[in-house]
Every structure is written in structure tokens, then in C-alpha cells.
N, C-alpha and C positions, 0 to 999 in steps of 0.2 A: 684383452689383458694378458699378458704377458706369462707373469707367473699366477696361477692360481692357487686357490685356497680350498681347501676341504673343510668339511662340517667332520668335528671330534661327535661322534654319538654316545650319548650318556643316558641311562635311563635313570629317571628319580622313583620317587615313593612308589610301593604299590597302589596308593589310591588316584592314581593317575589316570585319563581315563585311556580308549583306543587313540594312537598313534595318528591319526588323519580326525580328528572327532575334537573339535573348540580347541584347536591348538593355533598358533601362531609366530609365524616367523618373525623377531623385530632384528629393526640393524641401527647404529647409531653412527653418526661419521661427520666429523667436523672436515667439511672441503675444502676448506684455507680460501679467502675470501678473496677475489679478484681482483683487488688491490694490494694485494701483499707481492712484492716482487718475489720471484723465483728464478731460477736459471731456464723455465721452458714457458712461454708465453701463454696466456689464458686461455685462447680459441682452441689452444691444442689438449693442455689442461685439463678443458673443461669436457671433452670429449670422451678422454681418456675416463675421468668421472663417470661420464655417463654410460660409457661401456662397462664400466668397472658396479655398477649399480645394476644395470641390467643382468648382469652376471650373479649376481647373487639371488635374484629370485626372491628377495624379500616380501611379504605380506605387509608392512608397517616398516618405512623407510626413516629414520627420527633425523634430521638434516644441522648444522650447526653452522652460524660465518656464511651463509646464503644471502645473496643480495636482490633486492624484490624484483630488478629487471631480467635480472639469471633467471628468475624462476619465471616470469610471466613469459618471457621472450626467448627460451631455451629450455630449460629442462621441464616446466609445464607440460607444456605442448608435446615434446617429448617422449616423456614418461607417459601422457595421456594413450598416445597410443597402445602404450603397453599394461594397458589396464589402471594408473594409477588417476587419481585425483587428491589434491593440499589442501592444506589450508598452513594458515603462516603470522608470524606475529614479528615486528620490526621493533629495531631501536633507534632512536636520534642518530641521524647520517653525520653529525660535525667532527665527532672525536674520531671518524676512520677516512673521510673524505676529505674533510678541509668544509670552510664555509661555502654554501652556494652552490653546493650539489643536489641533485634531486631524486636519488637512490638511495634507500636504505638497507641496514644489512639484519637479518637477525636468525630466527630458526622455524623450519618444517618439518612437518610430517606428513607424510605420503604415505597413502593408504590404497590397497587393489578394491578396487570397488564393487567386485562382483562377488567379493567374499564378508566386506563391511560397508558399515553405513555409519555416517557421521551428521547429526542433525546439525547444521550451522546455522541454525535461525534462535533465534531468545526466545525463549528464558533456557534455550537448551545447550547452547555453546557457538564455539568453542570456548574454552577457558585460558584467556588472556593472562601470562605473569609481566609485571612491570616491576621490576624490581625495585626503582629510585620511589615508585607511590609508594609500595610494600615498607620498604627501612624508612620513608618520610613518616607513615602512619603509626610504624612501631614509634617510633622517636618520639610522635605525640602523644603516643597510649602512656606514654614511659615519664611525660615530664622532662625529654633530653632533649630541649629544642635551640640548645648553644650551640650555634653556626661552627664554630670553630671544632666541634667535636662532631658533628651530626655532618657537616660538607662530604667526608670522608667515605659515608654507608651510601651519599645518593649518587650510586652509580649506574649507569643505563646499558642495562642489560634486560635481555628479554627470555623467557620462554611461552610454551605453548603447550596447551594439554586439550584431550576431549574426550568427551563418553563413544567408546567404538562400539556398537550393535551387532554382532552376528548375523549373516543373512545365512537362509532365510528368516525376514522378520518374524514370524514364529514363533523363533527360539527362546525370545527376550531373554536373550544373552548380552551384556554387556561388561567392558572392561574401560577402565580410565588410564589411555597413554597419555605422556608428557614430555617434553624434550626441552632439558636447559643449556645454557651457556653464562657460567659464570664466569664473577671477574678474575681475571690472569696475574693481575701483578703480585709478585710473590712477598710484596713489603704489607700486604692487605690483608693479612690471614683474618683477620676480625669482622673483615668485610664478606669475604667467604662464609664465615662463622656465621656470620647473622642473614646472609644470601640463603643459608640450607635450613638455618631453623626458619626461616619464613616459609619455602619450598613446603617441609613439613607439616608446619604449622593449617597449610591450605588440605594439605593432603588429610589431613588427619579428621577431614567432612568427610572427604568421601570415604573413609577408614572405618569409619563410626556406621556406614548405610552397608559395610562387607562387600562392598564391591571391588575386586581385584585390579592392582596396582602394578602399575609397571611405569620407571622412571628412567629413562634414556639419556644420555646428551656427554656435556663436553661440561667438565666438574672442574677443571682445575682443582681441582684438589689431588694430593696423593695419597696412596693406603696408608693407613692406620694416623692419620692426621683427628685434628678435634671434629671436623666435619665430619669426616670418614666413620669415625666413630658416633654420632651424635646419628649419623643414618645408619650403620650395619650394627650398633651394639647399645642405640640408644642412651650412650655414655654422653653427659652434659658438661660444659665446660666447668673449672673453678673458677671463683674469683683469684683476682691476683694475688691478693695478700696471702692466701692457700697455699697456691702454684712456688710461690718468694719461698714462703715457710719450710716446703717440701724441698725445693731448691738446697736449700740452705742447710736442711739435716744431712741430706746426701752428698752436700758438697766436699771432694778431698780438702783435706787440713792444710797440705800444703800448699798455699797461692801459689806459688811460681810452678808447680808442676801441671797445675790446671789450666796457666796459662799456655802449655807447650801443646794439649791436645785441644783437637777441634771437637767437641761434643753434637754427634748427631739425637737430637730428638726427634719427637712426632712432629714439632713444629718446624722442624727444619724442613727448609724448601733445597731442592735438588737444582741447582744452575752451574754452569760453570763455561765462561765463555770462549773455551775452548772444548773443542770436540773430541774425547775419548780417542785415543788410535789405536788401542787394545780391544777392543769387542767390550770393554767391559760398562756399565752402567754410568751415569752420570753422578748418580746418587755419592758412589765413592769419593765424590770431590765434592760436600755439599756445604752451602754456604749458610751460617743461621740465620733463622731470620730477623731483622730489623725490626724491634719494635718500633711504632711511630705513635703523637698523642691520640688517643680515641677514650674510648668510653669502656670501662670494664663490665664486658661483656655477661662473666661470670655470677655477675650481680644480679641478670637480670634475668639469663636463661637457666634457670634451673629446675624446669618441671620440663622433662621430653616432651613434646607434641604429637606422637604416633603412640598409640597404647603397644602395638608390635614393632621390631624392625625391622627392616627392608634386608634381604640377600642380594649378593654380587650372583652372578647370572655365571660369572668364569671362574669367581672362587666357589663355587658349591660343584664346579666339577675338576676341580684340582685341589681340594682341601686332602689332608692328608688321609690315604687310604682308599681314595674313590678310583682314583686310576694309579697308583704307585706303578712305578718302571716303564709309562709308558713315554715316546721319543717325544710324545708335544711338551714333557713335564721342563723340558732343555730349556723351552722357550718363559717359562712360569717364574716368578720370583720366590721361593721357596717358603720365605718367612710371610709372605703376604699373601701367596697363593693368586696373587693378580698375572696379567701379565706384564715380561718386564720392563715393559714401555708400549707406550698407545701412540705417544708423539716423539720426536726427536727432528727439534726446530730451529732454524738459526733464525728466524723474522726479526726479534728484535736482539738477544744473548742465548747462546748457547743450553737448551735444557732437555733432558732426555727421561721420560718416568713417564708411567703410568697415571691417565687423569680422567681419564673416560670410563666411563661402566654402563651396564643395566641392571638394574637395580628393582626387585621384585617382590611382592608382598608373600612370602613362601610357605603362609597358612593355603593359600587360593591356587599356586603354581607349582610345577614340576619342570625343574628342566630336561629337555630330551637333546640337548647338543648345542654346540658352539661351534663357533665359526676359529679356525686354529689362526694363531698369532704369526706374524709374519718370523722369518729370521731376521738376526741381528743385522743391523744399517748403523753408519754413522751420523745420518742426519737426512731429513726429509724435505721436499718432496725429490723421488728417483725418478729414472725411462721409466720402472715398471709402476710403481707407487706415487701417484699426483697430487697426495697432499701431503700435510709436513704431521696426517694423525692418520693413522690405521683404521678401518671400521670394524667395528664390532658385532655379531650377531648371535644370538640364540635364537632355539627352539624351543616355545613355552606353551605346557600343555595344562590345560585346567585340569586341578585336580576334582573339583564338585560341578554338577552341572548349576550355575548360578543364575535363577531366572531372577527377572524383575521388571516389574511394570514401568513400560519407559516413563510413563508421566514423572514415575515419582523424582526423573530427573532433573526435571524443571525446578523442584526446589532446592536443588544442591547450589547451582551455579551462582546465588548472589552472593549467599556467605562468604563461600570459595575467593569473592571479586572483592569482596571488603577486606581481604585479608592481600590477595596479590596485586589489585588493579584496583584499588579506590580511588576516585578523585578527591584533587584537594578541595575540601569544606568551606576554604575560604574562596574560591574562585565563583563568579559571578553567572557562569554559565554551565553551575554544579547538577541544577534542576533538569539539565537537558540529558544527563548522562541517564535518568532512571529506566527508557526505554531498552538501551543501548541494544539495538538490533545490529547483527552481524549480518555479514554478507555472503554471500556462497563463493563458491570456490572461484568461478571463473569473473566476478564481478564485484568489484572492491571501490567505490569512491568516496572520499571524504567530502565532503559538503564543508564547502566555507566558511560556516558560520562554527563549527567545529575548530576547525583551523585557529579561527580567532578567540576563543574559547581558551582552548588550550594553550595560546600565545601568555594572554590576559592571566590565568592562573599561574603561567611560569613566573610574570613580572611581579603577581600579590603573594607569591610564599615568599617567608622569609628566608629560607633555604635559599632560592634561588635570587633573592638581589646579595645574597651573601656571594655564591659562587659567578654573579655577574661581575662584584666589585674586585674579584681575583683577575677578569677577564680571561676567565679559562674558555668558553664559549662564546664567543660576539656573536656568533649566527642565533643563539637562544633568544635575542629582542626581538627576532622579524618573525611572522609570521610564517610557518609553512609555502611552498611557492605551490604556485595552481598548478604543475605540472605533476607534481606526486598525485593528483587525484586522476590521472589518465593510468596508473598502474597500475590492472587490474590483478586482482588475489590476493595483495599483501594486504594483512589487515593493521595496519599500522595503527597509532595509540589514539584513541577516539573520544 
């Protein structure tokens, strides 16, 4: 790699423990998926990646936009050598491949194995997020089951979480990583909204047993947005009629003069399809966003789901006064204390902001450093920089020595799945899922009758003969093809 990067060191609380003693290096880094054109071809790319991964020395690698053959048939194998071993969770290949591909894309994490353990066998994990069962199962808890409003929330995205072990096993030290990738489109924000309070919603089992949290990935979302908030300040969204009410006391008197300014809020998304030629942010040209018809969200989320909430991992070392005057502060967004862009994409329009974090339960952690922000680019991926998102890392040290009897982990993981991974109820081969054994890292096959299972249930939700009659998927009636079950490690939806 080219240009490197240095770790900012920070020390947190004093109840921290030693420096080298249950600490943890995590990294998060959306790789821009190998179908997204760029100006430098994938094999080169992807190299560039994996030296650039190599380079940082991570403990817990959280991966984003990974595709299951990339990882079985390249950075797997790869990375094995260098002490790592995955595990991985995918999503439906139609919406980024076209019909009739047999590779899926979704997110990893990557773990040094001589320093953790991950049980990958049931009742133990990994812990599967499926975000389209997740908002299907809200929408039925809710009574909101009109196609026409509910089509909207089921979108397929994926993450992946597990219980990490400390070795030596001894310790019975254990922490719960997770790494997501939510949805991108910035007309969605209600879709993000209800992507995080589900995220939550799961997390908030294992929040209840005090075992420390740590959440990774590619948020789409920007700082101080409802999400943003709903995770760092446990602030819940309004109803609309609120939001109008509030609107409308603050609104200037005189119409036409409120017509001349562009009003940035929280909800405003940062796009602008043309690229900055002054160094400066995208944000300054930001576009509001669209509302489109859904379901008032505010109605429904109104009790947080984490009794605490989560810290940013780079604003708790650039919050005001932690480091004042130092040169990395150049790089930091002043009013949000994030940094001032994670991605800066042209893939499909122009968008440049901060969307990625790590995100930490800060009763249980201390951070001890970060990984410093790149300088200002006009858009990604560079020679030096191969994707179109910067990776992220800190150093996170426990603050208490946290034992706990691993068994007692086996009872976390079902609740956890009825909240992010439940099958539909009404599917005919529902009774098959209650074993749901996973597979180990290097051995992953779906068995056909699975395949058809899960075909069979796509065709008996109502949901999905709604989004058939749109004909936004035609690959969604066939079955899975028998060649996805030869890609070992990805553990694709089961």
C-alpha cells in the first residue's frame, strides 16, 4: 500500500485494564463489490485489498459488499494463511447480478484465530441478520401487512454477528461482534429507520446477559441523522403529525423567502452528482430528501430497544477536548466529531459523507486508538485507495474482566433469530428450520430440499406475490441453482 496509515492513540477511562490484556483490534471496510465498474479492474483491486488488509494487522476484520466466490476462492484461503478464519452471511444475488448468476454478495468477518474462538455450531451461532424476514415479522407483529406500504421495508440485506471467546479458553471471556450493511438508497430513510431499530432490537438480548457489544459495517446512514440518533443517543423517531406540527411553528412567515433557501436537516441526505472541485464536502450541496408513501414509523417506534447507548469508536476520540489542536482534527467533521467522509462514490450519483462506524457498548469498553482518516480525495476508488469507502479501525480495550459460562450462550441465539432471522410461519417447510445447524467455516452446503423450502415460502407470503406482480425480481420463482451449494463458507439464508 502506497500511502499508509497510522493508529491516533487515545487512552480512555482509567478503569481500563493493561494495554495488551482482552483488548482488540476491530477494522470495518466496505470493499466495493466486484461488479461495480471502476476505472482499475478487479484482479488488481482485489490485491491491492488484500495487501491493504494485511497491513493493518487487524484482530477482527468486519468485511462489507464481499462476494461468497471472493471469499472462498481468494481472500479465504488467503487470509488463512495469515492466521485468519470467517464466517459470512449473504444476500439474494438478483438485485446486484442480474437473473441466473450463481454468486452471492453480502458481509464478513474475519477473525485471527490464535487469539479467538467462534463456536459455529447450534444453538451457539453464528448469528444470522436477514433483514426482508426481520421488517416482514415487524409488519406482522404490527398488524401493517398492505403490500403496498410493507413492499417498501422488505429489502435484502444482510449482516452477521457472533459470540467471540477469548483464548485461552480459560478465560471465559466473551464479546458479541456484528457487521451490517444497510440499505443505500437515500429516498429510503424509513427503511434505514426500521433496518436499525431491528439491529437493536436483537442486540438488546444480548445487552440484557452485559455482554459487551461491539457493531461494525457500512450504515448508510449519516451523523446525527434519526438512525444515528436512535443508536448513539437513543433518541426515537416522531410521529409525523409531531414532526408537521414542529415544522410549522418554526416555519419563516414569509413563503417566498423560504422558498429561496435550501433547508438542510437531520434528514437530509448529502448527494450531489457532481463532484466537489474545491476539497470541500458534498454535504454543502445537499439534496432533501424525498419523501415517498410508507408507514409512519413514529407510531410504532417509540420505546428505544437498548436500555444504553452505543458510542462511535472516532467520536469519542475527537469529541470536544479529548485531543483539541491536534493535525488529525483537519480530517474530523467539527460539529459531528465523525470523520469527514468514510466513502466518496460515483457507482451510481455522486455522494460524499461519512456512513460507516464502530459502534461500542461504552459501559464494557475503552478505546485505546484509531486508525487516522485518509486526506481529502474527490471520489473513490484511487492508485492508492481500491475502494470507493475507507476502512475503519480501533483499538478496544475491556474495561472489566467479563467471565461467563459459555453454555449460557446457547440460550441467547434463538430469541436473537426470531427477531433478525425468522422464517415465514406460513411456509410449509417452517418445521425444518428448528434445528438450524450451521456450518463451519471451511464447509458450507445447502441441501436441496432447503432450496425448495425457501423457494416455496417466497411464492406463499403475501409480500412476495405482491413484489412478484411488480416483476421487480423474476429470478425470485426458481429455485436456487445446485451450483451455490458447491461454495463452501458462505452461509447463505437457510
Amino acid at each position: 500500500m502506497v500511502n499508509k496509515r497510522k493508529m491516533i492513540d487515545y487512552h480512555g477511562n482509567d478503569g481500563s485494564l493493561g494495554k495488551d490484556e482482552n483488548s482488540i483490534k476491530i477494522l470495518t471496510y466496505n470493499i466495493l463489490a466486484a461488479h461495480v465498474p471502476t476505472t482499475t479492474n478487479w484482479d488488481e483491486r482485489k490485491s491491492k485489498l488484500l495487501e491493504e488488509l494485511k497491513d493493518y494487522k487487524a484482530d477482527v476484520m468486519c468485511l462489507q459488499e464481499v462476494v461468497d466466490t471472493d471469499v472462498t476462492e481468494f481472500f479465504g484461503p488467503q487470509l488463512l494463511v495469515h492466521g485468519y478464519e470467517y464466517i459470512m452471511n449473504t444476500e439474494r444475488n438478483d438485485m446486484y447480478f442480474g437473473p441466473g448468476n450463481n454468486f452471492k454478495m453480502g458481509c464478513a468477518i474475519f477473525y485471527k484465530s490464535s487469539s479467538f474462538r467462534v463456536n459455529k455450531n447450534s444453538p451457539y451461532g453464528p448469528y444470522k441478520i436477514n433483514f426482508r424476514r426481520a421488517a416482514r415479522q415487524f409488519l406482522r407483529d404490527h398488524n401493517l401487512e398492505n403490500p403496498e406500504n410493507a413492499i417498501r421495508y422488505l429489502k435484502d440485506k444482510a449482516g452477521i454477528g457472533c459470540m467471540l471467546e477469548f483464548r485461552p479458553q480459560k478465560k471465559k471471556i466473551m464479546i458479541f461482534i456484528v457487521t451490517v450493511h444497510l440499505t443505500a438508497n437515500e429516498e429510503l430513510s424509513d427503511v434505514k429507520l426500521l433496518q436499525t431499530y431491528l439491529l437493536l432490537k436483537g442486540l438488546s438480548i444480548i445487552e440484557k446477559e452485559k455482554i459487551p457489544i461491539i457493531v461494525a459495517g457500512d450504515f448508510n446512514i449519516i451523523p446525527k441523522s434519526e438512525p444515528y440518533m436512535m443508536i448513539t443517543n437513543r433518541q426515537m423517531p416522531k410521529p409525523a403529525e409531531v414532526k408537521k406540527a414542529s415544522t410549522d411553528e418554526t416555519a419563516p412567515k414569509d413563503e417566498t423567502a423560504a422558498t429561496d433557501k435550501t433547508v438542510v436537516t437531520d434528514e437530509t441526505v448529502a448527494t450531489d452528482k457532481t463532484a466537489p472541485k474545491d476539497g470541500t464536502v458534498a454535504t454543502n450541496k445537499a439534496v432533501p430528501t424525498v419523501e415517498k408513501p410508507g408507514i409512519d414509523l413514529g407510531l410504532f417506534l417509540n420505546v428505544p430497544p437498548m436500555a444504553a447507548s452505543l458510542e462511535s469508536a472516532y467520536s469519542t476520540v475527537f469529541k470536544p477536548g479529548s485531543h483539541k489542536g491536534l493535525k488529525e482534527c483537519r480530517r474530523m467533521n467539527p460539529k459531528t466529531m465523525e470523520p469527514i467522509f468514510t466513502t466518496a462514490s460515483n457507482a451510481v450519483e455522486y455522494f460524499k459523507n461519512t456512513i460507516d462506524y464502530i459502534f461500542y457498548t461504552k459501559e464494557e469498553f475503552s478505546v485505546e486508538g484509531i486508525l487516522e482518516p485518509i486526506d481529502d480525495v474527490e471520489v473513490l476508488p484511487t492508485e492508492d485507495w481500491p475502494s470507493d469507502h475507507i476502512a475503519l479501525m480501533a483499538n478496544m480495550q475491556l474495561k472489566k474482566k467479563r467471565k461467563m459460562v459459555v453454555e449460557q450462550a446457547k440460550f441467547l441465539r434463538q430469541p436473537v433469530a426470531d427477531i433478525w432471522n425468522k422464517r415465514d410461519e406460513n411456509s410449509p417447510c417452517s418445521s425444518k428450520d428448528t434445528n438450524d445447524q450451521e456450518p463451519e467455516t471451511s464447509a458450507n452446503k445447502e441441501a436441496a430440499a432447503d432450496q425448495e423450502c425457501e423457494t416455496s415460502s417466497r411464492k406463499e407470503s403475501v409480500y412476495e406475490e405482491y413484489e412478484t406482480s411488480t416483476s421487480k425480481d423474476a429470478a425470485d420463482q426458481e429455485c436456487e441453482t445446485s451450483s451455490s451449494k458447491e461454495h463452501n463458507a458462505s452461509m447463505e439464508e437457510d
